[in-house]
Biopython code that builds the backbone (N, CA, C, O; Angstrom):
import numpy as np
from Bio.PDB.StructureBuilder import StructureBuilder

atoms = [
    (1, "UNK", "N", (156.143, 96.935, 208.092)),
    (1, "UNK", "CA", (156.820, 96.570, 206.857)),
    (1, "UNK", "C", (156.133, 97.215, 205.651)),
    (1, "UNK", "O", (156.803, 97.952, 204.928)),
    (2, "UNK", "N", (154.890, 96.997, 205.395)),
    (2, "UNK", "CA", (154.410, 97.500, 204.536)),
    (2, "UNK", "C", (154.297, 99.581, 204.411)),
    (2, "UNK", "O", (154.214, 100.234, 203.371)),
    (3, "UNK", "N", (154.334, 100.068, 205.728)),
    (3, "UNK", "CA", (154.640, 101.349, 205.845)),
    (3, "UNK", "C", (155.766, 101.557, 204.966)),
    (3, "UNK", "O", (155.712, 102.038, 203.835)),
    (4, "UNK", "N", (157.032, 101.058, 205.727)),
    (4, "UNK", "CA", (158.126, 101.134, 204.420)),
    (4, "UNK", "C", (158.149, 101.108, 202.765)),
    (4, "UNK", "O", (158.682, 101.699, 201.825)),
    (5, "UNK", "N", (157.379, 100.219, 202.984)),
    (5, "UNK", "CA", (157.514, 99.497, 201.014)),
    (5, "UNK", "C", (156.697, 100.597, 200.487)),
    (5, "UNK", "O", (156.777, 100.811, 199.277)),
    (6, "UNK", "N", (155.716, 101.522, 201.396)),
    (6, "UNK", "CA", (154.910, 102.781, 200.676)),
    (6, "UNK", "C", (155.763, 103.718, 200.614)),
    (6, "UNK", "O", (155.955, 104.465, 199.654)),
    (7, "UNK", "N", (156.348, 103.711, 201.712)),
    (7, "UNK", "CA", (156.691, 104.793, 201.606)),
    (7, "UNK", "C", (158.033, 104.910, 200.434)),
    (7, "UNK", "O", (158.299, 105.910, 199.767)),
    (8, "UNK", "N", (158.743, 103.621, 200.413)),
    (8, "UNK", "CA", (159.937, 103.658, 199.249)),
    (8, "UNK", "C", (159.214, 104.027, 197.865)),
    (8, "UNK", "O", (159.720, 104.777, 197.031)),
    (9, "UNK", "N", (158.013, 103.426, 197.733)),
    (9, "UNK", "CA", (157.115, 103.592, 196.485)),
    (9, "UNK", "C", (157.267, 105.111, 196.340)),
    (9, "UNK", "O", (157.669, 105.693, 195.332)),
    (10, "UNK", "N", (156.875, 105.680, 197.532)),
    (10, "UNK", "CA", (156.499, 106.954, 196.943)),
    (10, "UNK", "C", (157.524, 107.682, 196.632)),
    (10, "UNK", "O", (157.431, 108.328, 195.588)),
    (11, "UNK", "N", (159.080, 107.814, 197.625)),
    (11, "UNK", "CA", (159.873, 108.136, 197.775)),
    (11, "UNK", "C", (160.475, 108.417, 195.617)),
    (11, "UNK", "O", (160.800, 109.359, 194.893)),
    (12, "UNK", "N", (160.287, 106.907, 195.498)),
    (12, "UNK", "CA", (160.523, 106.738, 193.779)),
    (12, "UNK", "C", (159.892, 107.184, 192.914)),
    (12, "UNK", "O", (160.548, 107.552, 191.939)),
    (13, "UNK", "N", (158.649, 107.328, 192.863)),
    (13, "UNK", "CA", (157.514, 108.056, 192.561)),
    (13, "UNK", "C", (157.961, 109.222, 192.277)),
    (13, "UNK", "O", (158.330, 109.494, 191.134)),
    (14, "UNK", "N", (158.008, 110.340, 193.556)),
    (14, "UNK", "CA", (158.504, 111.680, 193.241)),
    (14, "UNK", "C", (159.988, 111.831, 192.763)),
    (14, "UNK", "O", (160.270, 112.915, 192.254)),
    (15, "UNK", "N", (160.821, 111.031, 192.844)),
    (15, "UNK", "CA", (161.867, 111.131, 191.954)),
    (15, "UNK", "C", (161.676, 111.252, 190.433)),
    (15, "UNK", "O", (161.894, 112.262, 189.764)),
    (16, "UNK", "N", (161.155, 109.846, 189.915)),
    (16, "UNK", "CA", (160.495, 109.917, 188.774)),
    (16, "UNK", "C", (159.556, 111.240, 188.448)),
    (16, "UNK", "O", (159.944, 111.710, 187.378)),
    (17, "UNK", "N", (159.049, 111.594, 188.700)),
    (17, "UNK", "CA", (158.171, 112.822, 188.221)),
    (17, "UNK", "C", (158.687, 114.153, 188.704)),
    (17, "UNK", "O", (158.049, 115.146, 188.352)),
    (18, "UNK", "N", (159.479, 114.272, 189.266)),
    (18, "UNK", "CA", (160.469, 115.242, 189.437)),
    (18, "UNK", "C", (161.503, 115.146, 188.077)),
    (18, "UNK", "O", (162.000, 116.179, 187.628)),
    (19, "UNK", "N", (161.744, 113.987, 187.545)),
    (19, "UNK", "CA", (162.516, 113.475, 186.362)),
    (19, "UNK", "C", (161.560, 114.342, 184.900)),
    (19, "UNK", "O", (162.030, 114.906, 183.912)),
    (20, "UNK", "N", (160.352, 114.169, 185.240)),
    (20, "UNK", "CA", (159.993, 113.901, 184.040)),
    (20, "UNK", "C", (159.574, 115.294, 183.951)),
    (20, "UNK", "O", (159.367, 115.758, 182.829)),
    (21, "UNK", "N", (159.397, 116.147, 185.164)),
    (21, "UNK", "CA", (159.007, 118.014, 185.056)),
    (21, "UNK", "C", (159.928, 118.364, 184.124)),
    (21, "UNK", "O", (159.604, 118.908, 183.068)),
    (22, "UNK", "N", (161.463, 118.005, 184.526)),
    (22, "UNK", "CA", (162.753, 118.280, 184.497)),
    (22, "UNK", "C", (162.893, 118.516, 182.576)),
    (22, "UNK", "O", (163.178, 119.421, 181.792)),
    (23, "UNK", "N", (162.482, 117.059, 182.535)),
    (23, "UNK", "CA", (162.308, 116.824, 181.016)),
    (23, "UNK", "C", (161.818, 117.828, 180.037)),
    (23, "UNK", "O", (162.376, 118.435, 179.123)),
    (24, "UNK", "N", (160.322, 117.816, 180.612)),
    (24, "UNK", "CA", (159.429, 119.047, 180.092)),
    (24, "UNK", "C", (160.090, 120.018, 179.715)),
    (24, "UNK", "O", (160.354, 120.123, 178.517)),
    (25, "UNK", "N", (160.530, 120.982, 180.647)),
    (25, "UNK", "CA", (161.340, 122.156, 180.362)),
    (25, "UNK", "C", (162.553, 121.729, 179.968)),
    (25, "UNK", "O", (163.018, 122.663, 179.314)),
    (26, "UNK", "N", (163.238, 120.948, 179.994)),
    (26, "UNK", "CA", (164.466, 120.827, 178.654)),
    (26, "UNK", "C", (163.805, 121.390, 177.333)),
    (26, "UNK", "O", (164.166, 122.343, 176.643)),
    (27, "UNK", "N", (162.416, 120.274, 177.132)),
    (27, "UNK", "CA", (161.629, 119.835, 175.695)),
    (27, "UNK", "C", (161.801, 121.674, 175.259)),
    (27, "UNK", "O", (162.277, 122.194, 174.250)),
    (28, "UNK", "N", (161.156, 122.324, 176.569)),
    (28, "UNK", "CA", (160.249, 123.092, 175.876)),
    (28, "UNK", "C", (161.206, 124.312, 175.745)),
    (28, "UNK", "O", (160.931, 124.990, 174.755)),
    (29, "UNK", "N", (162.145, 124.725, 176.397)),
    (29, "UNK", "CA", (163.191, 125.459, 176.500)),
    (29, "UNK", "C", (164.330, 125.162, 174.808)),
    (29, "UNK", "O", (164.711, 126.105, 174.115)),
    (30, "UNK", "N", (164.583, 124.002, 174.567)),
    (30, "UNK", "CA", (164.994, 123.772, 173.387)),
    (30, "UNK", "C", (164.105, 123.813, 171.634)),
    (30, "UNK", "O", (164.570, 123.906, 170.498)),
    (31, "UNK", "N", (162.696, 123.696, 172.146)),
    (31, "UNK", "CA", (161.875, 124.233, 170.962)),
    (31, "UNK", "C", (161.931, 125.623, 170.745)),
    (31, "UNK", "O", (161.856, 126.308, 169.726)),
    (32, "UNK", "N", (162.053, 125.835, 171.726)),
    (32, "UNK", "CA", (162.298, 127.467, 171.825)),
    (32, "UNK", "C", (162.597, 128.383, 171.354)),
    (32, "UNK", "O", (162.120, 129.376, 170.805)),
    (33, "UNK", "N", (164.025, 127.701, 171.782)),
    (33, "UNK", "CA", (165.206, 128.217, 171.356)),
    (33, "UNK", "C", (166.045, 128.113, 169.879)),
    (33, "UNK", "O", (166.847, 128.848, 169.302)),
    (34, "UNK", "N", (165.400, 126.751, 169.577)),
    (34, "UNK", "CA", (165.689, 125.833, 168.272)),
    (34, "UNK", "C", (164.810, 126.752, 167.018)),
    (34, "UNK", "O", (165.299, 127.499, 166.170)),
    (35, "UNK", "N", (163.785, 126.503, 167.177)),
    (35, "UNK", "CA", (162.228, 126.159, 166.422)),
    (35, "UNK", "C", (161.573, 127.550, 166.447)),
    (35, "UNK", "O", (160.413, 127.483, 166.041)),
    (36, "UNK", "N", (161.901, 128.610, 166.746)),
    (36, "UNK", "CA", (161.323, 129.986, 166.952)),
    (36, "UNK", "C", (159.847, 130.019, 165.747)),
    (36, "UNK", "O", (158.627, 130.063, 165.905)),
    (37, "UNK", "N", (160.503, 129.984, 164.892)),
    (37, "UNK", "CA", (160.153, 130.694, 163.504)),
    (37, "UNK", "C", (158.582, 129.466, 163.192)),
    (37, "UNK", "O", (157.477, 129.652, 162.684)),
    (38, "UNK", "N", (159.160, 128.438, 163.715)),
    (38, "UNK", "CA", (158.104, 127.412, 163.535)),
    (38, "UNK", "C", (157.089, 127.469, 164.394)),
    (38, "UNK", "O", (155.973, 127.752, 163.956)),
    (39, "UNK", "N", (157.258, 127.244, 165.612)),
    (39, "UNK", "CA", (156.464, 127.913, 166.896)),
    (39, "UNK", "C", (155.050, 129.274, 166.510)),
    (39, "UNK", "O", (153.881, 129.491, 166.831)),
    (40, "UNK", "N", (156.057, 129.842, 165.702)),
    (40, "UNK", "CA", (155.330, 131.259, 165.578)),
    (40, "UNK", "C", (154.169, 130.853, 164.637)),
    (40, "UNK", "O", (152.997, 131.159, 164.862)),
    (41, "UNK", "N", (154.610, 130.100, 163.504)),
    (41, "UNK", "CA", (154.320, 129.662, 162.443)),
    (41, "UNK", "C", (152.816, 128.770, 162.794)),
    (41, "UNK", "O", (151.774, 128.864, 162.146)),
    (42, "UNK", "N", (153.029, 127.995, 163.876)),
    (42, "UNK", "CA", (152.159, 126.852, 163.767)),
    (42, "UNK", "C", (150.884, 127.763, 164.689)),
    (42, "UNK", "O", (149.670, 127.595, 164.580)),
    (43, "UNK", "N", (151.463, 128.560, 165.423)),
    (43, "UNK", "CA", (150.198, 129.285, 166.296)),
    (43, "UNK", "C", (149.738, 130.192, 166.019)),
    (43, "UNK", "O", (148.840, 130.677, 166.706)),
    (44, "UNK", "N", (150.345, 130.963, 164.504)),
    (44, "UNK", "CA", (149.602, 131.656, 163.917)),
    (44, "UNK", "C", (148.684, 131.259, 162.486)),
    (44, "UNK", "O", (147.967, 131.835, 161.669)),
    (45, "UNK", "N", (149.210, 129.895, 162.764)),
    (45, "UNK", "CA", (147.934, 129.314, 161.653)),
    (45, "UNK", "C", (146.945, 127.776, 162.085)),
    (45, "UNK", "O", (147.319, 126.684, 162.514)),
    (46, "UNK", "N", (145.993, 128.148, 161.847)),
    (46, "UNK", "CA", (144.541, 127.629, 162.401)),
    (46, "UNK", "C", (144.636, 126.113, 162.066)),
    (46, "UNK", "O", (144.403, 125.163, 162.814)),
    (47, "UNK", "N", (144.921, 126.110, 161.132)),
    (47, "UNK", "CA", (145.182, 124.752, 160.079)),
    (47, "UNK", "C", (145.733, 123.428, 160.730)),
    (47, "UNK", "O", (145.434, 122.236, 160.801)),
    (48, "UNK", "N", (147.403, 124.926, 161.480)),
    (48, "UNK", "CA", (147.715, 124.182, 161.787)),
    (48, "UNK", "C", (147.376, 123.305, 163.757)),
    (48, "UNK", "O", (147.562, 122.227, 164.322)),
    (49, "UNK", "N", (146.992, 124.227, 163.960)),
    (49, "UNK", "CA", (146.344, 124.236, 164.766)),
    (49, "UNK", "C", (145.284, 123.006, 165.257)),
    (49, "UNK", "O", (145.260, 122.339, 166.291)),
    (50, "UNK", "N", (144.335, 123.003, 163.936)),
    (50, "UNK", "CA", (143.571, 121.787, 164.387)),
    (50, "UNK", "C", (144.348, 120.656, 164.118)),
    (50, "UNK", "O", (144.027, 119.664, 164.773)),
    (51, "UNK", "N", (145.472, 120.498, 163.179)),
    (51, "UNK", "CA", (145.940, 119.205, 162.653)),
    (51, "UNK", "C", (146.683, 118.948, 163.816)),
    (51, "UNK", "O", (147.079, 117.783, 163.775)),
    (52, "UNK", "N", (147.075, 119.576, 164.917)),
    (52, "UNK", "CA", (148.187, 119.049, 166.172)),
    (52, "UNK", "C", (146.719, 118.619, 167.143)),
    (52, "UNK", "O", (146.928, 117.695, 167.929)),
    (53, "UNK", "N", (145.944, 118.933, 167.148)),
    (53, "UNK", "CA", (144.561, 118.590, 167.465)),
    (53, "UNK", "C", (144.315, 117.306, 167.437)),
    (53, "UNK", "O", (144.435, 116.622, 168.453)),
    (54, "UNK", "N", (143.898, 116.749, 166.145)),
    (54, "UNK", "CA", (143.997, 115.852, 165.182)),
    (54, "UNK", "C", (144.681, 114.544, 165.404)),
    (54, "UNK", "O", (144.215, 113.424, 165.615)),
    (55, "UNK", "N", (146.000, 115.010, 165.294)),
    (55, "UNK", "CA", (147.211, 113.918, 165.722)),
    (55, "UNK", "C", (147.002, 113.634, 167.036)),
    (55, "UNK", "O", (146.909, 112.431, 167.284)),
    (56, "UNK", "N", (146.865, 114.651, 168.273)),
    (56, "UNK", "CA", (147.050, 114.165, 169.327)),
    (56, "UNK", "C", (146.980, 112.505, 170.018)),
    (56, "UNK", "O", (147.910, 111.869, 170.515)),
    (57, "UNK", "N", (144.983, 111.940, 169.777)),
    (57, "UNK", "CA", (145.194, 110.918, 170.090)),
    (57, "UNK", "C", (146.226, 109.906, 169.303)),
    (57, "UNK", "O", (146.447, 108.841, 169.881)),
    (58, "UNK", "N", (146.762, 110.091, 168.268)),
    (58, "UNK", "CA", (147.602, 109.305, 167.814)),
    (58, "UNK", "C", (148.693, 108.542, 168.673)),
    (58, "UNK", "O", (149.027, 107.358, 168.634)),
    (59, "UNK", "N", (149.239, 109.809, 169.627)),
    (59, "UNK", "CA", (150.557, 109.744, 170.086)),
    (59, "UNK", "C", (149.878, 108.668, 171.082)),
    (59, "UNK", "O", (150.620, 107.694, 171.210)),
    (60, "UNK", "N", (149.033, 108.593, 171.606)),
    (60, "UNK", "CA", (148.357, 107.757, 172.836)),
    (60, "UNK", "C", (148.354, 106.166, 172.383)),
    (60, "UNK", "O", (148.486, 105.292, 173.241)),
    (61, "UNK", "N", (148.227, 105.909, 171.269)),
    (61, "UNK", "CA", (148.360, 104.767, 170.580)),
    (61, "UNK", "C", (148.849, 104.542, 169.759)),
    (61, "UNK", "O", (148.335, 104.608, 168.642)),
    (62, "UNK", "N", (150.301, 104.109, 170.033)),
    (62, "UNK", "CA", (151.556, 103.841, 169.179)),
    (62, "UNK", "C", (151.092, 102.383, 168.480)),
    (62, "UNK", "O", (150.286, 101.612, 169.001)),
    (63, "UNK", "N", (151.794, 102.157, 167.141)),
    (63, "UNK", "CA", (151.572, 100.704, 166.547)),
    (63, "UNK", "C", (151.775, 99.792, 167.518)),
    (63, "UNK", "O", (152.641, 99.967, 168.375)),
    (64, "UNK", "N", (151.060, 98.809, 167.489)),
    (64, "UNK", "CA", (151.482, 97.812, 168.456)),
    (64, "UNK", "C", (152.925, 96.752, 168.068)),
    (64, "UNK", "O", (153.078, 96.474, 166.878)),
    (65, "UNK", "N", (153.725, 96.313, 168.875)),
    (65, "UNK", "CA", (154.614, 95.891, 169.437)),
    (65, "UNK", "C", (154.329, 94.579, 168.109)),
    (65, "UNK", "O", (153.154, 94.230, 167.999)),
    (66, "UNK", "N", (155.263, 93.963, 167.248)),
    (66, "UNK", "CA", (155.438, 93.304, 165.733)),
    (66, "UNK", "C", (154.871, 93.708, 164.523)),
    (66, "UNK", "O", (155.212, 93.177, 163.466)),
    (67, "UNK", "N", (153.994, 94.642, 164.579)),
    (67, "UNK", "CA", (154.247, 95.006, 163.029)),
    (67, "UNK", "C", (155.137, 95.563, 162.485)),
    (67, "UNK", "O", (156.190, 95.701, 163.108)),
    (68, "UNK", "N", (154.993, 96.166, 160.883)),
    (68, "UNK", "CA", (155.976, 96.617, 160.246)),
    (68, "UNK", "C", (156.393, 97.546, 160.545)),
    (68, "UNK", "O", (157.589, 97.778, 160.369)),
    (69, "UNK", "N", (155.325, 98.678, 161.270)),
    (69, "UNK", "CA", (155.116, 100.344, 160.915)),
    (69, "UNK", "C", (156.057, 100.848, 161.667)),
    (69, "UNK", "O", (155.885, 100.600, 162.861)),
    (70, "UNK", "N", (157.159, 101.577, 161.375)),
    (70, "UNK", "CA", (157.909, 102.235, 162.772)),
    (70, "UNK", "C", (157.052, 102.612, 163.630)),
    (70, "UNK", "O", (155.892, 102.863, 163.305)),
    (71, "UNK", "N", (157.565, 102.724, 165.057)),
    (71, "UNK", "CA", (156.936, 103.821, 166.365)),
    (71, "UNK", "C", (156.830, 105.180, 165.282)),
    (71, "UNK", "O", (157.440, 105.794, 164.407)),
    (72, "UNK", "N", (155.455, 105.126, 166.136)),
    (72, "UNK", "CA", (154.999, 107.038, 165.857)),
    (72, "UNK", "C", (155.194, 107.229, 164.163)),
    (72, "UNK", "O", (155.566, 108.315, 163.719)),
    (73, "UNK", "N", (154.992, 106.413, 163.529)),
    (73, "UNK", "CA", (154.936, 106.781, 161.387)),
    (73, "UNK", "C", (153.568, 107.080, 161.686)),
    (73, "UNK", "O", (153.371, 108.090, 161.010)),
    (74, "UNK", "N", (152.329, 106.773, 162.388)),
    (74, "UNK", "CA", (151.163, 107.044, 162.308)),
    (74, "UNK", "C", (151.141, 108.867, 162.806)),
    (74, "UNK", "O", (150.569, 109.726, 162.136)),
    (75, "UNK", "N", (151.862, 109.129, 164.047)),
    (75, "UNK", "CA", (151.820, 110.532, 164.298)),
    (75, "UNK", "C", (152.465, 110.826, 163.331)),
    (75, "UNK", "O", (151.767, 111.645, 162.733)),
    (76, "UNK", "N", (153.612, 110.635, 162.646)),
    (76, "UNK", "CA", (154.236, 111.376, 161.469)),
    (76, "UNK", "C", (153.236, 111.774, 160.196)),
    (76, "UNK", "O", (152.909, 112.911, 159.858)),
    (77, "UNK", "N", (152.910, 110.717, 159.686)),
    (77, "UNK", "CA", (152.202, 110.741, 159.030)),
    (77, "UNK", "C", (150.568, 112.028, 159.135)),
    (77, "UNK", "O", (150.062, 112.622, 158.182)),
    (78, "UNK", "N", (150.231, 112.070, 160.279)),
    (78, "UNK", "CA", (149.275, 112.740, 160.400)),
    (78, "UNK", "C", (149.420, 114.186, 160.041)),
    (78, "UNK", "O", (148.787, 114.871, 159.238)),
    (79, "UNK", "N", (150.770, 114.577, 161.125)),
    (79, "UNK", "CA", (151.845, 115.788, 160.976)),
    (79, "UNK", "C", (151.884, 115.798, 159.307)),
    (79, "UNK", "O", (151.060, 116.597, 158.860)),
    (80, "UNK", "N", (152.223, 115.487, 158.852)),
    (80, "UNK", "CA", (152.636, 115.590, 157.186)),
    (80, "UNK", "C", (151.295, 116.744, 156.640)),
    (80, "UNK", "O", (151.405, 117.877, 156.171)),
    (81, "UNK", "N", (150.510, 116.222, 156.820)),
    (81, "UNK", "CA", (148.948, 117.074, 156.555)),
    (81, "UNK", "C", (148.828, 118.365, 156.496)),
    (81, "UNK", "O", (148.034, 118.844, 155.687)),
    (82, "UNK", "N", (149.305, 118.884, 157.025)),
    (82, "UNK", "CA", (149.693, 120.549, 157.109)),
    (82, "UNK", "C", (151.728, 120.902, 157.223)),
    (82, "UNK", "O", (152.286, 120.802, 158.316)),
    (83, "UNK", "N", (152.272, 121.166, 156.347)),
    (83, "UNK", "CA", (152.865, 122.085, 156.190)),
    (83, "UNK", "C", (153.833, 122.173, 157.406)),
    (83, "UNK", "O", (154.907, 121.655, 157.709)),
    (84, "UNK", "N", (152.603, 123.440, 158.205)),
    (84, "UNK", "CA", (153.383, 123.807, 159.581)),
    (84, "UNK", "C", (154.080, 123.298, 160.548)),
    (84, "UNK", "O", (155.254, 123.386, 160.909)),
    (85, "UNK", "N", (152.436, 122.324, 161.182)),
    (85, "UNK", "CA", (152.295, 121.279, 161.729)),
    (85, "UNK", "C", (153.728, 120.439, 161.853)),
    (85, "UNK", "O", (154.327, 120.267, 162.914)),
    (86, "UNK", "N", (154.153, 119.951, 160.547)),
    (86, "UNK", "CA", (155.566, 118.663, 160.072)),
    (86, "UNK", "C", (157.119, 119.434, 159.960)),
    (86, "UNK", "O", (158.227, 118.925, 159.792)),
    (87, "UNK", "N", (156.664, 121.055, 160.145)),
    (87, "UNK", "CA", (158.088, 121.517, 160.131)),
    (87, "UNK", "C", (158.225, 121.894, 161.705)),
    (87, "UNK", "O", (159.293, 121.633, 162.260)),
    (88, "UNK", "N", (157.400, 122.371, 162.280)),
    (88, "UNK", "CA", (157.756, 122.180, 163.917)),
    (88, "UNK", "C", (158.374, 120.682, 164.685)),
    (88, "UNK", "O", (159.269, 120.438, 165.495)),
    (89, "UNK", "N", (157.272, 119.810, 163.873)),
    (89, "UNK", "CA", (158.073, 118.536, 164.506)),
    (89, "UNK", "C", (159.319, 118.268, 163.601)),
    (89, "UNK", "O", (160.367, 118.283, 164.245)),
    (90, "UNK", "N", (159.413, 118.108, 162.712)),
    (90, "UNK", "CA", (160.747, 117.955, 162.199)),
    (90, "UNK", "C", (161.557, 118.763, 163.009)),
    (90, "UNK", "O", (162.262, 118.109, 163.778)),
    (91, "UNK", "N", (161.701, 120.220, 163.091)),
    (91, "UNK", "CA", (162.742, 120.780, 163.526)),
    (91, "UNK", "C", (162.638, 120.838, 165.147)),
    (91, "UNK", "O", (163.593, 121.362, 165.720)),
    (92, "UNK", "N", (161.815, 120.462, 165.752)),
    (92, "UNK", "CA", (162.661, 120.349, 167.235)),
    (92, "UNK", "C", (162.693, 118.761, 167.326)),
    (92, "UNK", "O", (163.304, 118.513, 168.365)),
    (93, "UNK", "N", (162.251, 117.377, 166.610)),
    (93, "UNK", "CA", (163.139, 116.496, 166.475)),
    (93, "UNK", "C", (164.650, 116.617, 165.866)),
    (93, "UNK", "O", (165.618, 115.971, 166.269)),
    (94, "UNK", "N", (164.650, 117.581, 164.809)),
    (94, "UNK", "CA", (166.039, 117.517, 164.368)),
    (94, "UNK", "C", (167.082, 118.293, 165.492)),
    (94, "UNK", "O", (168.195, 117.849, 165.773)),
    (95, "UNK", "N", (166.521, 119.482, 166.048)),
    (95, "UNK", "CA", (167.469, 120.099, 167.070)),
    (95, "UNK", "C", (167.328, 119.553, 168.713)),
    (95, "UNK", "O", (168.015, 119.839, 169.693)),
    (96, "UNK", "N", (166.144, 118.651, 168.572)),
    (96, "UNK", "CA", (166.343, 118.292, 170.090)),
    (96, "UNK", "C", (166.546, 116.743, 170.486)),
    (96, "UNK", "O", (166.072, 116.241, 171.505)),
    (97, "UNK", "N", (167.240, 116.133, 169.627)),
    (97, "UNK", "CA", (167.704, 114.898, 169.583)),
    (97, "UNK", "C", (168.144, 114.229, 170.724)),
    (97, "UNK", "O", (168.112, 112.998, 170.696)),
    (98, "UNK", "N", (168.524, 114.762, 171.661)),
    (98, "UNK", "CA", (168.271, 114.255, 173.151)),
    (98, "UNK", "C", (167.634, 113.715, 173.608)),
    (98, "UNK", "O", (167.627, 113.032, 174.632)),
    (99, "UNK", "N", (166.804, 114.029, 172.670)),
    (99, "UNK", "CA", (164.950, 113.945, 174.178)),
    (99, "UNK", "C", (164.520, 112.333, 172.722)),
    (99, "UNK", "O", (164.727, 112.147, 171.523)),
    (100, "UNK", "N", (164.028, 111.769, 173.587)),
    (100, "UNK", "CA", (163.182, 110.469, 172.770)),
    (100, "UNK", "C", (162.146, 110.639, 171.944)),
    (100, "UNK", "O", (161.110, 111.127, 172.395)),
    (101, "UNK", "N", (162.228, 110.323, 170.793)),
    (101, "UNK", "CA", (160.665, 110.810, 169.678)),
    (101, "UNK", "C", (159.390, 110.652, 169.923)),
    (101, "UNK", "O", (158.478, 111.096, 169.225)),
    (102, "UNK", "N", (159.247, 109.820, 171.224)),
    (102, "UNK", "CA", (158.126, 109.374, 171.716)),
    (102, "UNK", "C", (157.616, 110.556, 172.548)),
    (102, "UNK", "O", (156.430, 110.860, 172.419)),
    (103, "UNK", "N", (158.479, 111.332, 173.484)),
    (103, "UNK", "CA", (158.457, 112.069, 174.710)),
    (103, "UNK", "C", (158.223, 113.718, 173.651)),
    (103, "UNK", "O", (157.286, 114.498, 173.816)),
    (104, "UNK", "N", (159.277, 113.876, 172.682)),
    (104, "UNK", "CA", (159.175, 114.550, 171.973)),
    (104, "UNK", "C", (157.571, 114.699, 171.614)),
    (104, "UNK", "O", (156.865, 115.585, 172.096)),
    (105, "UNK", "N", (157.175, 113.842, 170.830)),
    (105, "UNK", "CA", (155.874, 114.450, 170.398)),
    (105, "UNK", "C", (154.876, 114.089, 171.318)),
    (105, "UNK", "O", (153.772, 114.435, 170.899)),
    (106, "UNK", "N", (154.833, 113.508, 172.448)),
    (106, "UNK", "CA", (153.797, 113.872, 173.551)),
    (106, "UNK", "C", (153.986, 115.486, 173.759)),
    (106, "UNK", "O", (153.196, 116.354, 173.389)),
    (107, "UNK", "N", (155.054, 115.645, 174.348)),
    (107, "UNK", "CA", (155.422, 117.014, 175.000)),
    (107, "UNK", "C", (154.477, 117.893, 173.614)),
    (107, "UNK", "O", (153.452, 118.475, 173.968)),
    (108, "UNK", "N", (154.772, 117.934, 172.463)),
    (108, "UNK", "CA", (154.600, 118.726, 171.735)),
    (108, "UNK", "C", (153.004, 118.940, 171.274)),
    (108, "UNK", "O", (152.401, 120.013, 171.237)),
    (109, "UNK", "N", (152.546, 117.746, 170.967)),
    (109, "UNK", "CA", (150.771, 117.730, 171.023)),
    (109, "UNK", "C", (150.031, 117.887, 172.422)),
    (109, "UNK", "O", (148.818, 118.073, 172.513)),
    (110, "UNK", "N", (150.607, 117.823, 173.135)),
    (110, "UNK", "CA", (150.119, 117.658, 174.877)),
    (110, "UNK", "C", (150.082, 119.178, 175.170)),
    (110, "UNK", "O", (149.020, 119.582, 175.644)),
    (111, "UNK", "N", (150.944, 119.977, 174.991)),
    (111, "UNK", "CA", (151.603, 121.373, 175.299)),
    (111, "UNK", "C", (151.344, 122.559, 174.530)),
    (111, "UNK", "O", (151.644, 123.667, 174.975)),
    (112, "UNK", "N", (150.617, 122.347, 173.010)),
    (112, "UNK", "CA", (150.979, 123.517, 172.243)),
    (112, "UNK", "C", (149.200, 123.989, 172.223)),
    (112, "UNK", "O", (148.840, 125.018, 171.650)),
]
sb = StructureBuilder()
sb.init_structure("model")
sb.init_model(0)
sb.init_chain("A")
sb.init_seg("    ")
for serial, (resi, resn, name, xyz) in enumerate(atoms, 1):
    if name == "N":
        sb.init_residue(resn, " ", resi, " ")
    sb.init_atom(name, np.array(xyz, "f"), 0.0, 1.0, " ", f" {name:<3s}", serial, name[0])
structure = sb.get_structure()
C-alpha cells in the first residue's frame, strides 16, 4: 500500500515540475520577445545589475498574510531604485500578464 501512495506522490510530483519547466520558458520566451530593449538595457548596466541582486531575497519573503502592504510592494519597491531594473519588470509584467506576479518576479530575479 504504501509502495503505491509513493509512487502516486511521485507520479504528481513530476507532473507538477514538468508544469512549472513549462512555465519557465513561457516566462522567459515572452520577456523576450516582449521586453528586448529592456533585457539589453538591464545587462548592460551594472547598477542595474546589482539592484536585481538586491531585490532578490525580497521575492523569498513576501509580506505576511493581514497586513496592509500588497504582495510583492516590497520587491516593487526595491525595483523602483534603478531605472532599468523597474522598466524590465514593469514591461514583462505589463506584456506577460498570464503568468502570476509572484512567479513573474521569481523567474526574473532567479534567472537574470
Amino acid at each position: 500500500m504504501k509502495l503505491i501512495q509513493i509512487a502516486i506522490l511521485l507520479s504528481f510530483l513530476s507532473i507538477l515540475l514538468s508544469k512549472r519547466i513549462h512555465l519557465n520558458q513561457e516566462i522567459q520566451q515572452c520577456i523576450r520577445e516582449k521586453c528586448p530593449e529592456q533585457l539589453k538595457l538591464c545587462y548592460d548596466d551594472n547598477a542595474c545589475q546589482l539592484q536585481l541582486n538586491k531585490c532578490r531575497p525580497k521575492v523569498d519573503k513576501p509580506p505576511k498574510q493581514g497586513t496592509k502592504i500588497k504582495p510583492f510592494s516590497n520587491v516593487l519597491s526595491c525595483l523602483k531604485k534603478n531605472e532599468n531594473s523597474y522598466n524590465l519588470i514593469d514591461c514583462a509584467y505589463s506584456n506577460c500578464e498570464k503568468t502570476p506576479q509572484s512567479q513573474l518576479y521569481q523567474y526574473l530575479l532567479g534567472n537574470i
